[in-house]
N, C-alpha and C positions, 0 to 999 in steps of 0.2 A: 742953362742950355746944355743939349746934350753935346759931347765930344764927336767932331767929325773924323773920319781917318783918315790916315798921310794919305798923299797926293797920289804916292803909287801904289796905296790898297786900290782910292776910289778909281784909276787906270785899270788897274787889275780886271777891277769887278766891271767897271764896262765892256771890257775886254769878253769877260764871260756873257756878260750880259748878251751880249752881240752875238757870239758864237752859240750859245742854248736857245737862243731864236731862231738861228738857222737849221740847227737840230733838230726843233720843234717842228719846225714845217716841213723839213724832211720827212719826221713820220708822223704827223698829217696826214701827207701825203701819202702815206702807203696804208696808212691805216684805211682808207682812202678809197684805196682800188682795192681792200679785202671785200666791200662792199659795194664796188665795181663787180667784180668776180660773181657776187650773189646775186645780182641783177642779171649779170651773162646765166647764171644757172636757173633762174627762173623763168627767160625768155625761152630759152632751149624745151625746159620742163613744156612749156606752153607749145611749144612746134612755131614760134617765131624765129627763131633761129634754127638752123640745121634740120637735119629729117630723122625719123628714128634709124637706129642702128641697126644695121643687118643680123651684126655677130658680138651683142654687148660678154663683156665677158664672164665668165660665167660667177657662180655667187662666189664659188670657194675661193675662187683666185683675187675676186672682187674684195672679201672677210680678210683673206690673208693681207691682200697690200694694205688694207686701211691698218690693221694691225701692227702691220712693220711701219707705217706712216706718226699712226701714235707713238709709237716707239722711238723713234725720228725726232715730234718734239717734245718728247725727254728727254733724248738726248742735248734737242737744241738749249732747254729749259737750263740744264745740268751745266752747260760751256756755260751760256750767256752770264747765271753767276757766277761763274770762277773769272772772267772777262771782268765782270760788271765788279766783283767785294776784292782779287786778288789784283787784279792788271792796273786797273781804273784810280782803287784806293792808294795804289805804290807810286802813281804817274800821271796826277792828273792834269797834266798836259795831254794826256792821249785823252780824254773826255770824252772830247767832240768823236773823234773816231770810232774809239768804241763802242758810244752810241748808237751812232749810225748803224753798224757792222752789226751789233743788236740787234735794231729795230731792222735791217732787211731778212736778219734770221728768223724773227720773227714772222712776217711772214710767209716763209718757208711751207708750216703746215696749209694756210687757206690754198696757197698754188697745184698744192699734192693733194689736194680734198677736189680742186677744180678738173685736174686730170683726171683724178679716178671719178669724178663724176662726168666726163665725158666720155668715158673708157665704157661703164657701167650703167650712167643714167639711172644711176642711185642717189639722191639729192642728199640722202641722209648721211651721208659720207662727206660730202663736202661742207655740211650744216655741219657737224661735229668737228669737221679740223678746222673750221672757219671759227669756230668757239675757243678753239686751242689757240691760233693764232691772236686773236681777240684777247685772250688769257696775258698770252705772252707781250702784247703791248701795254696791256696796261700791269702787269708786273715790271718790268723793265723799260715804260715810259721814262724819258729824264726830267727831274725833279731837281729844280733849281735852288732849294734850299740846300739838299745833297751836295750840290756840285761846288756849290759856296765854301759849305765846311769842309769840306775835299782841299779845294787851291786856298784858303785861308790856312788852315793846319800844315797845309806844302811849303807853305811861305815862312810861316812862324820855324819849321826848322829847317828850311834852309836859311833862315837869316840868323840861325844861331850857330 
């Protein structure tokens, strides 16, 4: 038979257990409304919502934000792993947090694709940082294998 672990690994691990399910459906959930947001942008496209725009903005200024907006999430891309290999790996007790704190950065880009396509009623702006944001969940989705060897290895030295 295989060997079960002490009392206070299998605590431990229900403990996570518990907490990366509530993680989970946190961003579910926001994964969620990125696909809420595209339905808002296809009603609008359609003239079911709102009316056209008097004074959409013009292209260049439209070119330039998307541009600083992609830029945005690189830069989010760029934190969220130093959060996720530096912060995470050293403390993972902060897990659960920095998760979260992830996954709302994460959708960061689809909200800024949503603006400037109400700004411009250019769909394709917000289809492209909707892919970005989409990127970034499933890059730094939380993976419960990960989070195991995380607080298992935390434990093994601190009980040494």
């Amino acid at each position: 038979m295989g060997k079960s672990p002490p009392p206070d690994e299998t605590v431990l691990l229900f403990e996570l257990k518990k907490r990366y399910l509530a993680v989970n459906f946190i961003g579910l959930g926001l994964i969620s409304t990125v696909f809420l947001y595209a339905a808002l942008v296809e009603l609008v496209k359609r003239g079911y919502l709102l009316g056209p725009l008097e004074q959409p903005l013009p292209a260049s200024l439209s070119s330039l934000l998307f541009s600083v907006f992609l830029a945005l999430a690189a830069v989010i891309f760029l934190f969220a792993r130093v959060l996720h290999r530096r912060v995470a790996a050293k403390n993972p007790r902060l897990l659960p947090p920095i998760a979260i704190a992830i996954l709302a950065l994460s959708e960061i880009p689809a909200v800024l694709g949503l603006v400037l396509f109400l700004l411009s009623r250019q769909s394709i702006y917000f289809y492209s940082l909707m892919c970005a944001s989409l990127t970034l969940f499933y890059l730094f989705f939380p993976r419960y294998d990960q989070w195991e060897q995380m607080v298992l290895a935390d434990q093994k030295t601190g009980a040494e």
